[in-house]
mmCIF file of the C-alpha atoms, coordinates in Angstrom:
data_MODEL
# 
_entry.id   MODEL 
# 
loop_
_atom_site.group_PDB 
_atom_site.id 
_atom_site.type_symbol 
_atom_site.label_atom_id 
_atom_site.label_alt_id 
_atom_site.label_comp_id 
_atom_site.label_asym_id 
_atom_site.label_entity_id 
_atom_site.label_seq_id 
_atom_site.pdbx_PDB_ins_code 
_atom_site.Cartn_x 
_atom_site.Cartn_y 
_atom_site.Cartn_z 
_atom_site.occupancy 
_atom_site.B_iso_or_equiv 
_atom_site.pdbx_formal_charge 
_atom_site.auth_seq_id 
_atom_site.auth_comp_id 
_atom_site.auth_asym_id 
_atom_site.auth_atom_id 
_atom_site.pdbx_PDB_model_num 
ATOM 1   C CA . UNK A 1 1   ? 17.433 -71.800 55.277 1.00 0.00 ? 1   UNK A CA 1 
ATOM 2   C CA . UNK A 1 2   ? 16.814 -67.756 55.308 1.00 0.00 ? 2   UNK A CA 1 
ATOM 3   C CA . UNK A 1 3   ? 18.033 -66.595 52.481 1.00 0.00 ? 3   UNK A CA 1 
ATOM 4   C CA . UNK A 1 4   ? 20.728 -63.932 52.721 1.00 0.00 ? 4   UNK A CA 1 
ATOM 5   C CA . UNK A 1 5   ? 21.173 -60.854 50.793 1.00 0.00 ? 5   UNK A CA 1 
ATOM 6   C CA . UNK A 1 6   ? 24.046 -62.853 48.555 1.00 0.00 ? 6   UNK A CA 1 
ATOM 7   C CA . UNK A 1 7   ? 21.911 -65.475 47.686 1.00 0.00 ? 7   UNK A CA 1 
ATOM 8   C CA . UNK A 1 8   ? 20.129 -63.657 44.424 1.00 0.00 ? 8   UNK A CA 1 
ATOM 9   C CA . UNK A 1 9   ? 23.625 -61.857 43.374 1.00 0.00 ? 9   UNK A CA 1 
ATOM 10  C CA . UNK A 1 10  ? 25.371 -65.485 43.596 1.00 0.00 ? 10  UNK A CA 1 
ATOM 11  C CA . UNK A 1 11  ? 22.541 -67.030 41.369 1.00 0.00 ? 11  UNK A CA 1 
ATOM 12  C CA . UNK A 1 12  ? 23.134 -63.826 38.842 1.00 0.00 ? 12  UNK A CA 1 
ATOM 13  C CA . UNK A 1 13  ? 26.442 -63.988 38.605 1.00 0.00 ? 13  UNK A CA 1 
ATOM 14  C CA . UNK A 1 14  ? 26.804 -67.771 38.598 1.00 0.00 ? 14  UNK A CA 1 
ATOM 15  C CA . UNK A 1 15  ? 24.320 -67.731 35.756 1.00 0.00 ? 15  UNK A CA 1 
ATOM 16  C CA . UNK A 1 16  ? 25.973 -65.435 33.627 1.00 0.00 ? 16  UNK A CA 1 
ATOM 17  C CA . UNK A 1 17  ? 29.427 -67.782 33.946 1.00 0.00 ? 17  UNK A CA 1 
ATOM 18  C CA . UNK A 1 18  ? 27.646 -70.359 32.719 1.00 0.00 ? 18  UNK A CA 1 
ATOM 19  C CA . UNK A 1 19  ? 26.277 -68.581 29.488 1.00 0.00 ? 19  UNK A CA 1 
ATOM 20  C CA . UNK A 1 20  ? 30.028 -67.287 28.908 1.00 0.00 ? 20  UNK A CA 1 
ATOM 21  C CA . UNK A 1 21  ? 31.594 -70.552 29.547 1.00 0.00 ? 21  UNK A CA 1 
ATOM 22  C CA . UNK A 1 22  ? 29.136 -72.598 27.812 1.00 0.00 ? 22  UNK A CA 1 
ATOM 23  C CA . UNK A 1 23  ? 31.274 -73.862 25.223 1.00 0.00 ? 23  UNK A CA 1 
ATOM 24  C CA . UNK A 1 24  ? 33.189 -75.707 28.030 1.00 0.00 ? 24  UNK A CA 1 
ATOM 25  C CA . UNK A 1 25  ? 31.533 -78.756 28.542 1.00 0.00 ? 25  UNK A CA 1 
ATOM 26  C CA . UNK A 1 26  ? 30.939 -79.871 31.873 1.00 0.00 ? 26  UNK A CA 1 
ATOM 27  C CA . UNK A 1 27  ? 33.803 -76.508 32.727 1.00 0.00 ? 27  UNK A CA 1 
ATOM 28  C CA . UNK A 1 28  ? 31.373 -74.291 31.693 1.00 0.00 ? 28  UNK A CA 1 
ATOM 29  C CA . UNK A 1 29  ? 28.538 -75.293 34.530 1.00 0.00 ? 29  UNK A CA 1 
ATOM 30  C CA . UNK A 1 30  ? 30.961 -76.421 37.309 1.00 0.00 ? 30  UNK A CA 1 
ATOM 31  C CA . UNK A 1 31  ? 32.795 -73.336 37.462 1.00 0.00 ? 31  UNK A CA 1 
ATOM 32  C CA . UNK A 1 32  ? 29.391 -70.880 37.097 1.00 0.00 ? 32  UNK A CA 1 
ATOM 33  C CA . UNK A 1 33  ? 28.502 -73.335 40.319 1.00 0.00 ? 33  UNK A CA 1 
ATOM 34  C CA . UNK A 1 34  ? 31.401 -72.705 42.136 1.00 0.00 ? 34  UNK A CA 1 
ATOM 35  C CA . UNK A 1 35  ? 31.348 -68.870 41.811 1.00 0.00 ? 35  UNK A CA 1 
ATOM 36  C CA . UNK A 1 36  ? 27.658 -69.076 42.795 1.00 0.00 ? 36  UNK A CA 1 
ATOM 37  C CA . UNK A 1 37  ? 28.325 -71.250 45.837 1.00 0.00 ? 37  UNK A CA 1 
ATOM 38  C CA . UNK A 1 38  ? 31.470 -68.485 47.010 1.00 0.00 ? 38  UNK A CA 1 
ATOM 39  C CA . UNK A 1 39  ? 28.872 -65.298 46.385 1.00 0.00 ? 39  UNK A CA 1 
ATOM 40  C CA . UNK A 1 40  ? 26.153 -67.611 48.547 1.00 0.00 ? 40  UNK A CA 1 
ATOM 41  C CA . UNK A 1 41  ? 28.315 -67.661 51.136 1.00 0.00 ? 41  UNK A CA 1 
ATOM 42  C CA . UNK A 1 42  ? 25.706 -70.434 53.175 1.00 0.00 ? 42  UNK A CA 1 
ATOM 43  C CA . UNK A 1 43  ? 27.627 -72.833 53.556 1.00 0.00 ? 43  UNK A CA 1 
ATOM 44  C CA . UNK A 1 44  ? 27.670 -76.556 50.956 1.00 0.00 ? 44  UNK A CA 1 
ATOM 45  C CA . UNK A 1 45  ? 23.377 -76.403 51.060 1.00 0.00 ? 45  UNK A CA 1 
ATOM 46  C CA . UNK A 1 46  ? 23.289 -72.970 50.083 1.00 0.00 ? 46  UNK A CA 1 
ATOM 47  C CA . UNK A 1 47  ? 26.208 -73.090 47.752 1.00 0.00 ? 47  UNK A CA 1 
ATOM 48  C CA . UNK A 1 48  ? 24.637 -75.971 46.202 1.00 0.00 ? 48  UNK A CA 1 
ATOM 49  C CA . UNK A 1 49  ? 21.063 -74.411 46.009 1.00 0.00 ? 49  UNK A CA 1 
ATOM 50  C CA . UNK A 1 50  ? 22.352 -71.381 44.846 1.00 0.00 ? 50  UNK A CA 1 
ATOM 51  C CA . UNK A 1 51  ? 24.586 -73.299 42.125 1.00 0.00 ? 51  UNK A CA 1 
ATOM 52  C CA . UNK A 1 52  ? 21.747 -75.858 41.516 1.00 0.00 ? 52  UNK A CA 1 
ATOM 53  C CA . UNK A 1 53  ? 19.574 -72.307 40.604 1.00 0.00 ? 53  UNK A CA 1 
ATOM 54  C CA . UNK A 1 54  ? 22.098 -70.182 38.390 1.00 0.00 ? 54  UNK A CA 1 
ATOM 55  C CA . UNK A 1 55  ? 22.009 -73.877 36.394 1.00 0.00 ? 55  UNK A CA 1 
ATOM 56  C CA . UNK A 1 56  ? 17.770 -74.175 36.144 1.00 0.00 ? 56  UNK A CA 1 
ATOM 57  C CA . UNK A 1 57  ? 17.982 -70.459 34.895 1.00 0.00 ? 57  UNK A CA 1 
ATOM 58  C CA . UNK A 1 58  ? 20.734 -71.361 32.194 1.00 0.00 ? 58  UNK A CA 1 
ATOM 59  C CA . UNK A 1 59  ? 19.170 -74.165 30.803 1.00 0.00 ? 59  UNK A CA 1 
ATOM 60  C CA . UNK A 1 60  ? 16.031 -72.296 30.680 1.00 0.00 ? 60  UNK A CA 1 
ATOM 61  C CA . UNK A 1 61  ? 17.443 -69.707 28.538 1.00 0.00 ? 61  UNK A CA 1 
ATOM 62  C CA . UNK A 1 62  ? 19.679 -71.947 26.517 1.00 0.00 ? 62  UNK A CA 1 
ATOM 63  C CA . UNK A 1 63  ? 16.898 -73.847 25.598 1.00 0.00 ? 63  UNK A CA 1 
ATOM 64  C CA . UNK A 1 64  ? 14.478 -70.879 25.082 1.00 0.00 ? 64  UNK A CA 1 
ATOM 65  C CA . UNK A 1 65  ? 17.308 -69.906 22.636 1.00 0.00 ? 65  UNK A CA 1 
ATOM 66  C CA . UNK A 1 66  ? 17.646 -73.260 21.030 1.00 0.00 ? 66  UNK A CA 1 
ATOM 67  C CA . UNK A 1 67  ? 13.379 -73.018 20.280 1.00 0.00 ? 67  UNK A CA 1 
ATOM 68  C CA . UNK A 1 68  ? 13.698 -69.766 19.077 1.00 0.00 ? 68  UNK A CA 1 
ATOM 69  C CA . UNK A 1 69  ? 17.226 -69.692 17.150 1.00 0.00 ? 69  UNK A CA 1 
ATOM 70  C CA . UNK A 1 70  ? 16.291 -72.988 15.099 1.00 0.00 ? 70  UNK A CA 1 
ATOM 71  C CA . UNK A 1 71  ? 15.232 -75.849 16.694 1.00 0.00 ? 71  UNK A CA 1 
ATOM 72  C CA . UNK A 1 72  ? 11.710 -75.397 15.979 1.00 0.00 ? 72  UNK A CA 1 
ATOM 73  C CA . UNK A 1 73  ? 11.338 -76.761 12.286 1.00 0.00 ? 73  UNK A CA 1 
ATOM 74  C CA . UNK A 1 74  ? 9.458  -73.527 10.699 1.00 0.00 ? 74  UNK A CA 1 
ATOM 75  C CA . UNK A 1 75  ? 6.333  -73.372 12.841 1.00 0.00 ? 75  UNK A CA 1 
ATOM 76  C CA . UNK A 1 76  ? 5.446  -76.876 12.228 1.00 0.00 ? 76  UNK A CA 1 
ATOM 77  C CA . UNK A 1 77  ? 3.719  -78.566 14.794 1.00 0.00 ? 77  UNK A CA 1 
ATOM 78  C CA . UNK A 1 78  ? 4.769  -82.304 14.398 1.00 0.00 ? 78  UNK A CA 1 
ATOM 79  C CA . UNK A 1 79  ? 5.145  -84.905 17.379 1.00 0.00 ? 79  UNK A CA 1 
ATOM 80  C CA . UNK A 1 80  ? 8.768  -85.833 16.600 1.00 0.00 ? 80  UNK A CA 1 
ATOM 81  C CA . UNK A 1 81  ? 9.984  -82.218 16.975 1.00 0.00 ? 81  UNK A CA 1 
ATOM 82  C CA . UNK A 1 82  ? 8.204  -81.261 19.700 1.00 0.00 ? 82  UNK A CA 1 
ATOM 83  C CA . UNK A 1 83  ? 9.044  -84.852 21.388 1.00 0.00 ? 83  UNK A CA 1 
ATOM 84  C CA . UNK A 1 84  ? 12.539 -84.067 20.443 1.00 0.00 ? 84  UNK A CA 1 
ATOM 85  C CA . UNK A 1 85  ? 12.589 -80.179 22.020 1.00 0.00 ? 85  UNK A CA 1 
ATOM 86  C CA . UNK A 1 86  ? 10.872 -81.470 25.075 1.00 0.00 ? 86  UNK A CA 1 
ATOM 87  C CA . UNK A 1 87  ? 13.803 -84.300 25.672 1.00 0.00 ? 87  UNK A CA 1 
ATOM 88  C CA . UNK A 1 88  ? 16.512 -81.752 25.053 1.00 0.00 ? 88  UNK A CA 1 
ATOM 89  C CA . UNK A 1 89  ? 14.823 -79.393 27.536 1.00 0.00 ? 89  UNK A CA 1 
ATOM 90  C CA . UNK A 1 90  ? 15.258 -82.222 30.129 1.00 0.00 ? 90  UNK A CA 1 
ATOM 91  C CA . UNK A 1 91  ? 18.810 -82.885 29.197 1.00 0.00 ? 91  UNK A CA 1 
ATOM 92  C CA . UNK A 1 92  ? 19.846 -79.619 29.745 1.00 0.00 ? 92  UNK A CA 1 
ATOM 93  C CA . UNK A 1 93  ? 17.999 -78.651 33.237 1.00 0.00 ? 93  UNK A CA 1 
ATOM 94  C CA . UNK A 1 94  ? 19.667 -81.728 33.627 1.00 0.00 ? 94  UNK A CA 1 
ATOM 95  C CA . UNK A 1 95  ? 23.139 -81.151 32.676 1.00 0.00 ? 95  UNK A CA 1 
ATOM 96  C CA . UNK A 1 96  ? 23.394 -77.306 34.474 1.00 0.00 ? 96  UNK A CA 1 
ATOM 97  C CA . UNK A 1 97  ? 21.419 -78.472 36.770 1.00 0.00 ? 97  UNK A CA 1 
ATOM 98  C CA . UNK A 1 98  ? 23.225 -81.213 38.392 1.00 0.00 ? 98  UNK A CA 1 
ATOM 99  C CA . UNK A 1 99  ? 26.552 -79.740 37.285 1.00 0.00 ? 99  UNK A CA 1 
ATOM 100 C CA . UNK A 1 100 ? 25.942 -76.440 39.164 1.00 0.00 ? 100 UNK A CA 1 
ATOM 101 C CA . UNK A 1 101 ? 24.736 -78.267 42.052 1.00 0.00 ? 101 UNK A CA 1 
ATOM 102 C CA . UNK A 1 102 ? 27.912 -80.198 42.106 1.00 0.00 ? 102 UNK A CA 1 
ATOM 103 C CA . UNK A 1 103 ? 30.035 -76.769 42.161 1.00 0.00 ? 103 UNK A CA 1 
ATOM 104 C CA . UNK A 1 104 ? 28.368 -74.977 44.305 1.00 0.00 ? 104 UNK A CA 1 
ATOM 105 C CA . UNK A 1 105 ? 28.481 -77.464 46.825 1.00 0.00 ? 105 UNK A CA 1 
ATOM 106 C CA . UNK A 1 106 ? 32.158 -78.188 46.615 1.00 0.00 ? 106 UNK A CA 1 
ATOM 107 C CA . UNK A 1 107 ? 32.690 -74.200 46.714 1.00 0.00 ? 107 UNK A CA 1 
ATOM 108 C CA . UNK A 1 108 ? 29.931 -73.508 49.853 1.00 0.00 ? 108 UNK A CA 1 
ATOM 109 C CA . UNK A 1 109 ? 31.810 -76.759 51.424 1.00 0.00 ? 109 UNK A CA 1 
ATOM 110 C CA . UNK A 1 110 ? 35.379 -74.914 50.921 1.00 0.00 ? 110 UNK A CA 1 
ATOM 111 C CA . UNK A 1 111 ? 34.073 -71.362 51.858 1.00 0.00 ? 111 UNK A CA 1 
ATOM 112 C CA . UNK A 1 112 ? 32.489 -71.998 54.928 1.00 0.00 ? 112 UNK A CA 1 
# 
């Protein structure tokens, strides 16, 4: 798949949805997915790629913001905590991850 010149704008725009819907839950990612996959314009695989992306890049910052804004227990390096960051690290590239896929495919599926 070349990527097109709305591939990178979809993923930006997609991404920032998601961070101002993410109070919505399971809303919040679809719909940042879905306006990804339309910008994408390449059709469901690119829609989804480009949803599946905008999600990867939101749950990295959510959970960079989530280490920095309190999770991490005051500099203390214990096994639980980190254990416990690492697991909700996964649940998140999880959860925007598989919920942008899942809008930007239905949106690069419609749009094409």
């Amino acid at each position: 798949m070349a990527l097109k010149r709305s591939f990178w704008p979809g993923i930006i725009v997609g991404f920032v949805v998601m961070v101002l819907l993410g109070s919505l839950p399971v809303l919040g990612p679809v719909i940042g997915g879905l306006i990804a996959g339309i910008i994408a314009r390449g059709g469901a695989f690119g829609g989804a790629t480009a949803g599946f992306s905008s999600g990867l890049i939101s749950a990295v910052i959510f959970s960079f913001l989530k280490v920095i804004g309190g999770g991490l227990p005051f500099g203390t390096p214990e096994f639980v905590p980190a254990l416990a960051i690492g697991l909700y690290v996964i649940v998140l590239v999880l959860y925007f991850g598989i919920f942008g896929f899942l809008g930007g495919l239905i949106a690069g599926a419609i749009v094409k």
